[in-house]
N, C-alpha and C positions, 0 to 999 in steps of 0.2 A: 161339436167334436173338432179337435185339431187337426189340421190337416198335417199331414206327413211332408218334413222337410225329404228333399231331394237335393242330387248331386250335384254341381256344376262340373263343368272342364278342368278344373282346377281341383276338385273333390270336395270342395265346399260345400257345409252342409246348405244350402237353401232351400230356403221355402220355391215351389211354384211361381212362375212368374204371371201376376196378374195383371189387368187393364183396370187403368183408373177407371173410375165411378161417376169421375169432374173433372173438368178441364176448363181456365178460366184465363184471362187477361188481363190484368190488374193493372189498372192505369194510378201510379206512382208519385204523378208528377214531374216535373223538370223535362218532360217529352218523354219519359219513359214506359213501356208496357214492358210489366213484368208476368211471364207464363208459373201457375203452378196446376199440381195436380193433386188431387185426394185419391188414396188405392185403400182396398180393404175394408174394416168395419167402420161403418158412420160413430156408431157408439163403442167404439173400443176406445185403447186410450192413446194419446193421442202425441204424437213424434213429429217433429220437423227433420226433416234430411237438408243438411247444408254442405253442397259440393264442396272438392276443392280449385284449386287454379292459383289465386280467382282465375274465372275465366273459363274455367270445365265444363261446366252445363249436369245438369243431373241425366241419369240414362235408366232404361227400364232394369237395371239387373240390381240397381240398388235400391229397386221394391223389394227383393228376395231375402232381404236379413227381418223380415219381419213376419209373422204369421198373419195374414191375411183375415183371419178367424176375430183375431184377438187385438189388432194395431189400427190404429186408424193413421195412415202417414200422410204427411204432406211434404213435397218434394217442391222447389220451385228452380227455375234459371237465374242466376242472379243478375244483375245491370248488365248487357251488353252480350249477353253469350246466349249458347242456346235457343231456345224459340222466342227467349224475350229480344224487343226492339227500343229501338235501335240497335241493329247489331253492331260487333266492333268497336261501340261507342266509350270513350272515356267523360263525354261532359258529362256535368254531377253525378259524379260516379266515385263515391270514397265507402270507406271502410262505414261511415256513418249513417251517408243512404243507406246502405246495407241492413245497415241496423234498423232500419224505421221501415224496410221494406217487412222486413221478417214480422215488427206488431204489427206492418198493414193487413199481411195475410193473415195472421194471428185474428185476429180483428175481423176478417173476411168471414174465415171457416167457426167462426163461433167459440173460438178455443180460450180459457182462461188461463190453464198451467198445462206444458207440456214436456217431453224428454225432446231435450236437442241433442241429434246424434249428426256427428260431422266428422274428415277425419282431411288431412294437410292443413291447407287454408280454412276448411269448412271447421275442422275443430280451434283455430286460431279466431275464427267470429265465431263459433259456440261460444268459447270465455269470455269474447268481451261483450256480447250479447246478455249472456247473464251477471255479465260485473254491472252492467248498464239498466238490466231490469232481473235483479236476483231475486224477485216474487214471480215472475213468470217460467221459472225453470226446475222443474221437479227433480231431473240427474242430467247429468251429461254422460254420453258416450262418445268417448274421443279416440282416435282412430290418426299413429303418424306425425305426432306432435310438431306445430309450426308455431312459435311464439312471436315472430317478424321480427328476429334481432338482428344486429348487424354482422352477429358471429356466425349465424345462422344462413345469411345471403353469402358471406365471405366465403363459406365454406362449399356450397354452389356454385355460385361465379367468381369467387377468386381463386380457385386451384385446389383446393382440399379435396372436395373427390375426383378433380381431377387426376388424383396422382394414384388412382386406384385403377382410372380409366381414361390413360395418356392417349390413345389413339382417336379414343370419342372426342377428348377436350382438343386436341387438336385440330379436329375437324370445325367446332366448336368455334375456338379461336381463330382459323386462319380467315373466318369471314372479315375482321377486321384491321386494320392498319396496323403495325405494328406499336407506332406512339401512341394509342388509344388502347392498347389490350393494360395497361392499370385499372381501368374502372368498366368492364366489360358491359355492366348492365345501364352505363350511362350512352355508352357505344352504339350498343342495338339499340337504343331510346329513339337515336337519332335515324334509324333505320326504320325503325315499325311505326316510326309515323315521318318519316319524310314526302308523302302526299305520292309517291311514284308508285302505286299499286303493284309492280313485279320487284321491286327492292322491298318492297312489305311483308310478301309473302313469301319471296326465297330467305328472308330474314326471321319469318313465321316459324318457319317449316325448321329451320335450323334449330330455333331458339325447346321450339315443343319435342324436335328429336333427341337430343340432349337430355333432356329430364325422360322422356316415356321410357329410353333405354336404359336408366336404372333405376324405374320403379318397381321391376322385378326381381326377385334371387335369384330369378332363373334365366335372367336374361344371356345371351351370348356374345354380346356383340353386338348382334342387329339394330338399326333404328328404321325407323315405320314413318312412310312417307305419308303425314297425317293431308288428308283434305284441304285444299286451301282458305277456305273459309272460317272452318273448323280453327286449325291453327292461328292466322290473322287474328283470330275473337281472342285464343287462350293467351298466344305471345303478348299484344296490343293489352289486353286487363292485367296481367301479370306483370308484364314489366312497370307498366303506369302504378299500379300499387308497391313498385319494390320500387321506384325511384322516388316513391314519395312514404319510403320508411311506414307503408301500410296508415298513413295518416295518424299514425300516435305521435303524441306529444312527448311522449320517454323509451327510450328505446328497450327500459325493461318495462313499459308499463302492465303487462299482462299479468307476471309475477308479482311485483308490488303493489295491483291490487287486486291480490288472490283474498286477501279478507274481506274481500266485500260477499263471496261467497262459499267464505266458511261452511256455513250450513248447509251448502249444496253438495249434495254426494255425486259423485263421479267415477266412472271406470275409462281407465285409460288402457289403451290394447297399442303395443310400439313394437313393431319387427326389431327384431334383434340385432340385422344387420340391412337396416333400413340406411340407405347411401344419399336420400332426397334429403330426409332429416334425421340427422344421427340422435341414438336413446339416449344420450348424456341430460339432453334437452326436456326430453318425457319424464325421466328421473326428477329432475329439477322442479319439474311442475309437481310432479306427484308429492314429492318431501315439502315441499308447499302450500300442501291442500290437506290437512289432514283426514277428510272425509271420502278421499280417493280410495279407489281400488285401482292396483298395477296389476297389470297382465305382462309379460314380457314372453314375444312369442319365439323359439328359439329358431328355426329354420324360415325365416320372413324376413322381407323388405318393404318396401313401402307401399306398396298396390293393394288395392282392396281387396282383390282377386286373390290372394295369397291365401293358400291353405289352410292354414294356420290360424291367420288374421279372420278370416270372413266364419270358421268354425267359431273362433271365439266371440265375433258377433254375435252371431245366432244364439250361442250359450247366455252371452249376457243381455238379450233383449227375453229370449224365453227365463230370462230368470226374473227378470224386472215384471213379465205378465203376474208371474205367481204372487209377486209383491203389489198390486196394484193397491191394497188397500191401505198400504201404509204409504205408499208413495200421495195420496191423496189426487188421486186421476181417475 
């Protein structure tokens, strides 16, 4: 029997929050231990959860877009964040590791084909995960569209939201020198790893407050004095992937090559007035893919936690359960 989704804070429909089953250590190579967990049915079918950031770490609430009954998910930390170690850490740590981390787990938990559901940076290595191995990925659910372009970071850290949100960018900007605010993300580069631990983490804490303050519609103003450590890991992988153009070779490579997984159906779920990564971008994926589905949620931003957003999760994984047989899982 299914169990009955429930509310969150936000009115989301979610499922119950459960305790994994497994918890494991996954040594990676290159010195790295990567932490995942397996939640729900051993024999259900079978989902990978790919955070965003980089850099964010997975958390218990993004067990709840799943029926427990009927999913068998696998959630991990990616390089450097979260419970995996080295924390903080940038050596071999690209968009590619990433990729071979995701078959090692694959590989781990016994899995041959499964749904990757990911949504910022998490749905940006969903795509290139399955452009990379498009027999391992039955659909994608993508959540927040980030393709790593350069219109994309411009619009971030060159001013574009900031002119919706002049007081935050302000705050933002006046960390740095004046002759240095042209290339902000090359700025703090020199800050989150300058070797001086309190220039690290007042540089953390700025860089992670900025984005968490509008990843929600409802936000007011406020930013959230994140953890120091916490921050350090997101700012330090985040920016080390945005200065290295997310390690793609084409700064459109995600879209041009969207034919490698034509065949893969996907649902794309984009706030409508999402300020992290504007829908112009999700659009653009979507009319790319002909085997998408578009969701455009109208009262949402970019947070999972959005109403809107995390109901339309739950809709489209409880609709994927019903489909199990055709999806071949």
């Amino acid at each position: 029997m299914d169990k009955a989704a429930g509310k969150n804070s936000t009115g989301g429909d979610l499922f119950p929050r459960v305790e994994p089953f497994a918890r494991r250590m996954l040594d990676v190579g290159d010195g790295h231990q990567v932490y995942y967990e397996q939640v729900g049915n051993p024999d259900g079918i079978p989902v990978v959860v790919l955070h965003g950031g980089p850099g964010g770490g997975c958390s218990p609430t993004m067990r709840q877009f799943f029926n427990p009954d009927l999913f068998h998910v696998i959630l991990f930390d990616q390089r450097g964040c979260g419970r995996s170690r080295p924390h903080a850490s940038i050596k071999a740590n690209t968009t590619w590791h990433l990729i071979e981390d995701i078959e090692e787990i694959r590989r781990a938990v016994g899995v041959d084909r499964w749904i990757v559901f990911g949504g910022s940076w998490g749905a940006t290595l969903a795509l290139i995960y399955a452009q990379t191995h498009p027999n391992r990925a039955a659909w994608l659910v993508l959540r927040g569209i980030f393709l790593a372009t350069p219109g994309e970071l411009d619009w971030f850290y060159g001013g574009g939201a900031g002119q919706f949100w002049p007081d935050l960018w302000q705050r933002f900007v006046d960390l740095v020198p004046e002759e240095e605010r042209g290339d902000l993300i090359t700025a703090y580069s020199k800050r989150l790893f300058s070797g001086d631990r309190s220039v690290e983490v007042t540089f953390a804490k700025a860089w992670t407050a900025w984005e968490n303050a509008l990843a929600s519609i409802d936000n007011n103003g406020a930013t959230m004095d994140s953890p120091a450590e916490y921050a350090r890991a997101f700012a330090r992988l985040e920016n080390h992937y945005f200065v290295n153009n997310a390690f793609l070779d084409d700064s459109q490579q995600i879209l041009k090559n969207m034919v490698r997984i034509a065949h893969v159906p996907g649902t794309i779920v984009q706030g409508r007035h999402d300020m992290i990564c504007p829908p112009h971008m999700a659009w653009r994926l979507h009319k790319s893919w002909p085997t998408s589905e578009f969701r455009m949620i109208p009262k949402a931003g970019h947070a999972l936690s959005e109403p809107g957003i995390a109901s339309e999760l739950v809709r489209t994984m409880n609709k994927l359960a019903r489909q199990r047989g055709t999806l071949g899982l």
